[in-house]
C-alpha positions in Angstrom: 15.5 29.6 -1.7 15.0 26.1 -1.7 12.8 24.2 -4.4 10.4 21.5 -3.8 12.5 19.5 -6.6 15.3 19.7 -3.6 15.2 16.4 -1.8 17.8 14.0 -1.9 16.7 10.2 -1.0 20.2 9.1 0.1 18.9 9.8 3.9 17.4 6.9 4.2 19.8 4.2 4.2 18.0 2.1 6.1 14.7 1.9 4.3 13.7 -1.3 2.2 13.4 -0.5 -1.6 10.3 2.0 -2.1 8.2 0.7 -4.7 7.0 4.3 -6.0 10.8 4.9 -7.1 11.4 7.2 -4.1 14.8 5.0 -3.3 15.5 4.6 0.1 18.6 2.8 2.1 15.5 1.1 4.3 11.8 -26.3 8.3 14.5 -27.5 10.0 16.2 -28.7 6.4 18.5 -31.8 7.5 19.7 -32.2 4.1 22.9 -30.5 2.5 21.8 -27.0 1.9 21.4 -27.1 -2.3 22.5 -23.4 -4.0 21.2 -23.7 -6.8 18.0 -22.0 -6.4 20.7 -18.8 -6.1 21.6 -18.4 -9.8 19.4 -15.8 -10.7 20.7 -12.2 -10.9 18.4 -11.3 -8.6 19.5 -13.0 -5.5 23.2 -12.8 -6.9 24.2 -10.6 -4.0 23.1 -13.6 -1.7 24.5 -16.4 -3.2 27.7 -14.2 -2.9 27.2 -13.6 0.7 26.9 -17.0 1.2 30.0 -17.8 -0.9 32.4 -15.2 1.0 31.1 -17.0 4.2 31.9 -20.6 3.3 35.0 -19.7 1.9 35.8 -17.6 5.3 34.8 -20.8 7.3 37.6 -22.7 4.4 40.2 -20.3 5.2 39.7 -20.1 8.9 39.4 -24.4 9.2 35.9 -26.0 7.9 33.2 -25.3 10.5 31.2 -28.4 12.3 27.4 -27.5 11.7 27.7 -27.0 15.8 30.5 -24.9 15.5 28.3 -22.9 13.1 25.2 -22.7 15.1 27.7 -21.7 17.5 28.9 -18.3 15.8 25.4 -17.6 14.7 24.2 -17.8 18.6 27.4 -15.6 19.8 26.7 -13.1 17.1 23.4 -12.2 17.9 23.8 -12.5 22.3 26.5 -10.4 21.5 24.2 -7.8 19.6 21.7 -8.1 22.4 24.4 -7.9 25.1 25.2 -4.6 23.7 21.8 -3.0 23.2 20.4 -3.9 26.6 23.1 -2.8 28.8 22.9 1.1 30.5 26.2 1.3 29.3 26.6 3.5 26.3 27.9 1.7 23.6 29.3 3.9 20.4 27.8 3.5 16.9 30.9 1.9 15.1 30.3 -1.0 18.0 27.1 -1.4 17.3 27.3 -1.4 13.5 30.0 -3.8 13.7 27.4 -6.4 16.0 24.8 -5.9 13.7 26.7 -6.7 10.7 28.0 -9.9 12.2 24.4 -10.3 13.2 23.0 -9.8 10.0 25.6 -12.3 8.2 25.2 -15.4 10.1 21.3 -15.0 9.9 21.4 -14.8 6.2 24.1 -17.2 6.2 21.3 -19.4 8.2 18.6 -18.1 5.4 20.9 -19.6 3.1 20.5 -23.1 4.2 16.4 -22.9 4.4 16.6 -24.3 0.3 14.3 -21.3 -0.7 13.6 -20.8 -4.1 14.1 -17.9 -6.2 10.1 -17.5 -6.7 9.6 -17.7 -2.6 12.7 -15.4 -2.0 11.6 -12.9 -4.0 7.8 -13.2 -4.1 6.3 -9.9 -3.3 3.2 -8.2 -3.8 0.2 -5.9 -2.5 -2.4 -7.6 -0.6 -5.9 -6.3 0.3 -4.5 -4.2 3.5 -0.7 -3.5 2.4 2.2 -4.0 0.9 3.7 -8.2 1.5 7.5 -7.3 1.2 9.7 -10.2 -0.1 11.9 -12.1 2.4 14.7 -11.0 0.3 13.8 -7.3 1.0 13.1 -7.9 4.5 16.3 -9.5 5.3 17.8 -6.4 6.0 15.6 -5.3 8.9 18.1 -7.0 11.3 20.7 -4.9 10.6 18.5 -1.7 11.2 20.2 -0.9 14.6 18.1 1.6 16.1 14.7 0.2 15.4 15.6 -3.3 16.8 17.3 -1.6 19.9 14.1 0.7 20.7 12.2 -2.4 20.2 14.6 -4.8 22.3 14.8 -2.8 25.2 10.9 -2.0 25.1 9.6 -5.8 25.0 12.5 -6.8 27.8 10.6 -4.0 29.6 7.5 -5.3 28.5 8.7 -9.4 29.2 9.8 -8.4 32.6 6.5 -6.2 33.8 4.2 -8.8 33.0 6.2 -11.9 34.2 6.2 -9.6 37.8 2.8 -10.8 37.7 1.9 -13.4 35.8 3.4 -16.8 35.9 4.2 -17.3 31.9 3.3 -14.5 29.1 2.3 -15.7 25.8 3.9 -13.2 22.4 2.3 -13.2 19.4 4.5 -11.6 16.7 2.9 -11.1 13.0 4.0 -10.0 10.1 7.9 -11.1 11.6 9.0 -12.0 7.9 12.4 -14.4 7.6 14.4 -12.9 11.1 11.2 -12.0 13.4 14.4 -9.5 14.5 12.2 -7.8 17.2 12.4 -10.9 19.2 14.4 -14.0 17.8 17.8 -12.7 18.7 16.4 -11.7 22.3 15.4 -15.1 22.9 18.7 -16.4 21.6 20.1 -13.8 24.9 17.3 -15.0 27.0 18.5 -19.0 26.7 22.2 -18.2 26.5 22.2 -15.8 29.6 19.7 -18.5 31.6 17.2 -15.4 32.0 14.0 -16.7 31.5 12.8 -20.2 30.5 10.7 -21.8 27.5 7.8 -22.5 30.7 8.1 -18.9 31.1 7.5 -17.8 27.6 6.1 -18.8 24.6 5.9 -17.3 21.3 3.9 -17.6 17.7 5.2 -16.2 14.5 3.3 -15.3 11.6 4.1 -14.2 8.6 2.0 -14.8 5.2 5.4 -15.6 3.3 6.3 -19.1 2.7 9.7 -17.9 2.1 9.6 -16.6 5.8 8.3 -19.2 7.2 11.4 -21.8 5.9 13.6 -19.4 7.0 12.4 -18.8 10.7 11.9 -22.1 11.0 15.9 -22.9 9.8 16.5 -20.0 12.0 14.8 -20.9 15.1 16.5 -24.6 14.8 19.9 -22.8 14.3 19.7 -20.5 17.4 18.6 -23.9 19.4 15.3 -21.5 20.9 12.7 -24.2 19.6 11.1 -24.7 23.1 10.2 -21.0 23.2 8.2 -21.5 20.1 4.9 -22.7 20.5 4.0 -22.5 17.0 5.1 -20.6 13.3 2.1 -20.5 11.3 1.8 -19.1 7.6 -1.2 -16.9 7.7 -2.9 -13.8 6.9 -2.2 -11.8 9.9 -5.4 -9.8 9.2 -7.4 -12.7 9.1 -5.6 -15.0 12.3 -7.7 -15.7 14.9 -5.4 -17.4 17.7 -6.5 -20.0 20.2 -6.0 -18.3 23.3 -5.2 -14.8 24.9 -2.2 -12.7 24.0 0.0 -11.7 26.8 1.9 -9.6 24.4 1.5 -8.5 21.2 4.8 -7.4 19.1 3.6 -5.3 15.9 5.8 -3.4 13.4 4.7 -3.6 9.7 5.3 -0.1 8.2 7.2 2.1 6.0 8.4 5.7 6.7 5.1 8.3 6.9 3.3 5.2 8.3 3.0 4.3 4.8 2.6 1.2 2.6 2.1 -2.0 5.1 -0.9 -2.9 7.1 0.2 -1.9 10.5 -3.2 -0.6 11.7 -4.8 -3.5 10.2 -3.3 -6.1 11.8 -3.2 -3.8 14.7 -7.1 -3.5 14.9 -7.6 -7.1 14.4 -5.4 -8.6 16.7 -5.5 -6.2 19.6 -9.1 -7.5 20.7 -7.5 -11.0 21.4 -5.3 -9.5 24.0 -5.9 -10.8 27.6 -6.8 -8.2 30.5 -3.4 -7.0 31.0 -2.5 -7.7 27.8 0.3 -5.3 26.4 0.7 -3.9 23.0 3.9 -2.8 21.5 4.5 -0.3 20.3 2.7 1.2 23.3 2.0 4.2 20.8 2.6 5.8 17.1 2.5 9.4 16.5 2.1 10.2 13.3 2.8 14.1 12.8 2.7 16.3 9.5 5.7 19.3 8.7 6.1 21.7 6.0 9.8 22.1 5.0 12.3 23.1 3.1 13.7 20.6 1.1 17.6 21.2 1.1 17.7 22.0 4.6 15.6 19.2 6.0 16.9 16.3 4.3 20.8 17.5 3.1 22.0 20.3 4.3 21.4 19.4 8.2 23.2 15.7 7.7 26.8 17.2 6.1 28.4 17.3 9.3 26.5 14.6 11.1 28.6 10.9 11.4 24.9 9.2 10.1 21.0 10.0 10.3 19.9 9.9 13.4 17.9 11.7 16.2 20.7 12.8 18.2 21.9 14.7 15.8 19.0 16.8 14.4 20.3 20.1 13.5 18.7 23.0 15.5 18.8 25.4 13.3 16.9 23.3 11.0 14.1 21.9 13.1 13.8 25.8 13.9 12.7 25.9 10.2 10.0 23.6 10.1 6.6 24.5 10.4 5.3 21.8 12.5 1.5 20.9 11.6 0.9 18.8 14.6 -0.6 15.4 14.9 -2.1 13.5 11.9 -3.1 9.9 14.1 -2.4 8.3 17.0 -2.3 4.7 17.0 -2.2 2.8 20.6 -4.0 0.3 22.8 -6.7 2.9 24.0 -7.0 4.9 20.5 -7.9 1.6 18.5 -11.4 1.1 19.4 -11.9 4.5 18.8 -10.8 4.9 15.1 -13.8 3.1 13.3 -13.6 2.4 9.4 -15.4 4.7 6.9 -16.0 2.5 4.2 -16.6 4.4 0.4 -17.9 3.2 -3.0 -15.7 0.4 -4.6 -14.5 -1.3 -1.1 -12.0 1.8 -0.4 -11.8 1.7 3.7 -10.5 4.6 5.1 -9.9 6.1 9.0 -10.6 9.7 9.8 -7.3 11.7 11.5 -6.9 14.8 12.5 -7.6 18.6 11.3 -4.8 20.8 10.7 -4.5 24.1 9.5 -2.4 25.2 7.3 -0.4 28.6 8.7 -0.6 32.0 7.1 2.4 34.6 7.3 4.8 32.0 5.7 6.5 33.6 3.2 8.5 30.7 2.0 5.5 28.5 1.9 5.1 28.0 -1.6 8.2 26.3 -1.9 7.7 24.0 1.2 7.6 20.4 1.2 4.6 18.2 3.2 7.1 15.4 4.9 4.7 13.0 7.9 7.0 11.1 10.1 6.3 8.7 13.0 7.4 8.7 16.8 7.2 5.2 18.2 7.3 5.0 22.1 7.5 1.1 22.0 7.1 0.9 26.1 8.3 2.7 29.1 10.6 5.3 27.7 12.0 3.1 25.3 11.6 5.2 21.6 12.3 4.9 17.7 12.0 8.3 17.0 12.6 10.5 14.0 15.5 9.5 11.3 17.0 7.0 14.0 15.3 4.4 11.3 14.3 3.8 8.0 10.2 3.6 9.6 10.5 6.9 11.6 12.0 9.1 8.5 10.2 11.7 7.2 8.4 10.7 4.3 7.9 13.9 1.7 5.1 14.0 -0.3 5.5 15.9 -3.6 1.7 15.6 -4.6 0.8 19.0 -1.6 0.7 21.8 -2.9 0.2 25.2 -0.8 -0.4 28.6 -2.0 0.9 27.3 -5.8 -0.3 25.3 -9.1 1.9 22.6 -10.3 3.1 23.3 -13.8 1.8 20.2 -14.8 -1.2 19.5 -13.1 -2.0 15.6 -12.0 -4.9 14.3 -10.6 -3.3 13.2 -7.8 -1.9 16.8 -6.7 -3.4 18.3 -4.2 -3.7 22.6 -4.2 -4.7 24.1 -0.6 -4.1 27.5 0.5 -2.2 29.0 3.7 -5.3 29.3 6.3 -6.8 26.3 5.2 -8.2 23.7 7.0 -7.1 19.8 6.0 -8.2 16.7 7.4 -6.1 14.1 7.1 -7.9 10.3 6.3 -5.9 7.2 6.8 -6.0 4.9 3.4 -6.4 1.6 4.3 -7.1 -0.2 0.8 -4.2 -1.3 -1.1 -1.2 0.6 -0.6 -1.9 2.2 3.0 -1.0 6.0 3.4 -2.5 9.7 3.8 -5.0 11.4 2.2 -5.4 14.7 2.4 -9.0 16.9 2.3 -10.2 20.2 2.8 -12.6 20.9 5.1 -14.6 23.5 6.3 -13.8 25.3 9.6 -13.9 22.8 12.4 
């Protein structure tokens, strides 16, 4: 029998550094780019990246700064090329794109003169977690996420431009890449699909950092006519001049944890325009009890990575699903209304659950929540195919057994119970787990 003690975080390779410990594999500058702002050990793995580059482009014959903005173009049309078609295209292909993808935009980065304070500046604001642009660098390499996403707002681009003239995107929250939509405007001008008169964009992102390196970025990929403005805000607090066509929104963490997705979602989603879209269409957020060993190690020996596709049936046939914990979309927004609690806590009320009886492994099961992200018309991040859809355990749930050392955060609950599940939204966003009476 499996322990709770039994999870291994290797799984999540794709996941940006987990700040509980939980450690998870998830201006235009026309002056010489100056590297000394990378000689702290902290950004030592950049100023190396940048080093093997330049000494590539040495090797290979020095590179013009157009022969540069060149590769950096190629690399991510070729990356969009690949993730658009119908065609399938094998993982080893893919990872190879989004590598080269990955190094020319930090490569780009590189050249935005940021310092080590802005390139590593990161902190907890009133509705989440602000990740550093040196964390969130790595979100462009995140294959599946930015492919679900990709083919969703091409979907999304294409349905609205079937009836509308231009489409205004607002994108939040983008941080240093905005990889959700940068590299699919790069494809957009280099394949002569749609026009700067037919779309325009604003970025926001509250990092300075960010903000010189999507601007460096954006006058690297040549797409500066798409971009109608990049503005260093609170996204939470942004109120923008016009109506949103489109709204592009992913700021969260595995188990819909730690950013302020719904925040920004809430706010932002009344400025949308009548036939307004926004993406992702939906989140399901959905609770499971399992065992340890077999959820997160055992079902990934044979598997060639973590990924939907291949889930192992025999463990999903394990799990004891919970159901639904919250729904995020377009119609469920208005619905969920803040409960606000002594001391400015904010908080949203989910679902019920109850907990099963006639488990007899229960004891030692494991709470994980994970979200399914249907980003538009079919198009999905779902379970393990990213570092945001991976089940997040939570060791603090307790069911039908006392924790030898008792904390105050643990939570005890007993099979046949009823738990409602309420949606933190102060500080650190995440679930929080009552029991209720018999609904």
């Amino acid at each position: 029998m499996a322990h709770r003690n039994q999870v291994v975080d290797g799984n999540c390779s794709v996941l940006e550094p987990d700040i509980e410990g939980i450690k998870m594999e998830n201006r235009n500058n026309t002056q010489a780019p100056s590297y000394t702002a990378f000689t702290e050990s902290i950004v030592d793995d950049l100023l190396k990246h940048t080093i093997r580059n330049l000494l590539q482009s040495v090797t290979q014959g020095a590179l013009t700064k157009t022969e540069q903005c060149q590769k950096l173009q190629q690399s991510f049309t070729q990356a969009m090329e690949a993730v658009l078609t119908d065609r399938e295209v094998s993982h080893p292909v893919l990872d190879n794109l989004f590598t080269q993808m990955y190094e020319q935009a930090v490569l780009s980065m590189s050249k935005a003169g940021l310092s080590q304070a802005l390139l590593t500046r990161q902190y907890i604001s009133g509705t989440g977690l602000i990740m550093s642009p040196l964390n969130c660098r790595t979100t462009i390499k995140d294959i599946y996420r930015i492919k679900g996403f990709a083919r969703g707002i091409d979907k999304a681009i294409r349905n609205l431009l079937e009836e509308q003239s231009n489409v205004h995107i607002l994108y939040p929250a983008c941080g240093p890449f905005a990889p959700l939509l940068l590299p699919l405007l790069n494809y957009y001008k280099q394949r002569a699909c749609y026009t700067s008169e037919q779309i325009q964009v604003t970025l926001i992102d509250i990092q300075p950092g960010a903000i010189l390196s999507l601007r460096q970025l954006i006058a690297d990929l040549g797409i500066g006519d798409f971009i109608q403005n990049v503005v260093e805000a609170d996204a939470t607090q942004f109120w923008p001049s016009g109506e949103i066509d489109l709204l592009i929104i992913e700021a969260m963490q595995h188990g819909f944890s730690k950013e302020g997705q719904f925040s920004m979602s809430k706010h932002l989603s009344q400025f949308l325009s009548q036939s307004g879209l926004m993406l992702p269409q939906s989140i399901s957020v959905r609770g499971i009890l399992v065992d340890g060993e077999t959820e997160f190690n055992r079902q990934w020996k044979e598997a060639d990575f973590a990924h939907s596709q291949y889930l192992d049936p025999c463990a999903q046939s394990q799990r004891v699903e919970l159901g639904e914990l919250l729904k995020i979309s377009q119609s469920t927004l208005p619905t969920l209304q803040e409960i606000r609690l002594a001391d400015g806590v904010h908080v949203i009320e989910g679902n019920t659950v109850q907990i099963p009886t006639g488990i007899a492994d229960i004891a030692s099961r494991i709470l994980a929540i994970y979200a399914h992200i249907e980003v538009f018309e079919g198009e999905t991040v779902d379970q393990y195919d990213s570092g945001i859809t991976h089940p997040r355990p939570d060791m603090t749930f307790y069911v039908d057994v006392k924790p030898k050392s008792p904390l105050p955060q643990n939570v005890v609950v007993h099979s046949g119970d009823y738990i409602r599940f309420y949606y933190q939204l102060t500080g650190l966003p995440g679930f929080v787990p009552v029991k209720v009476d018999r609904v």
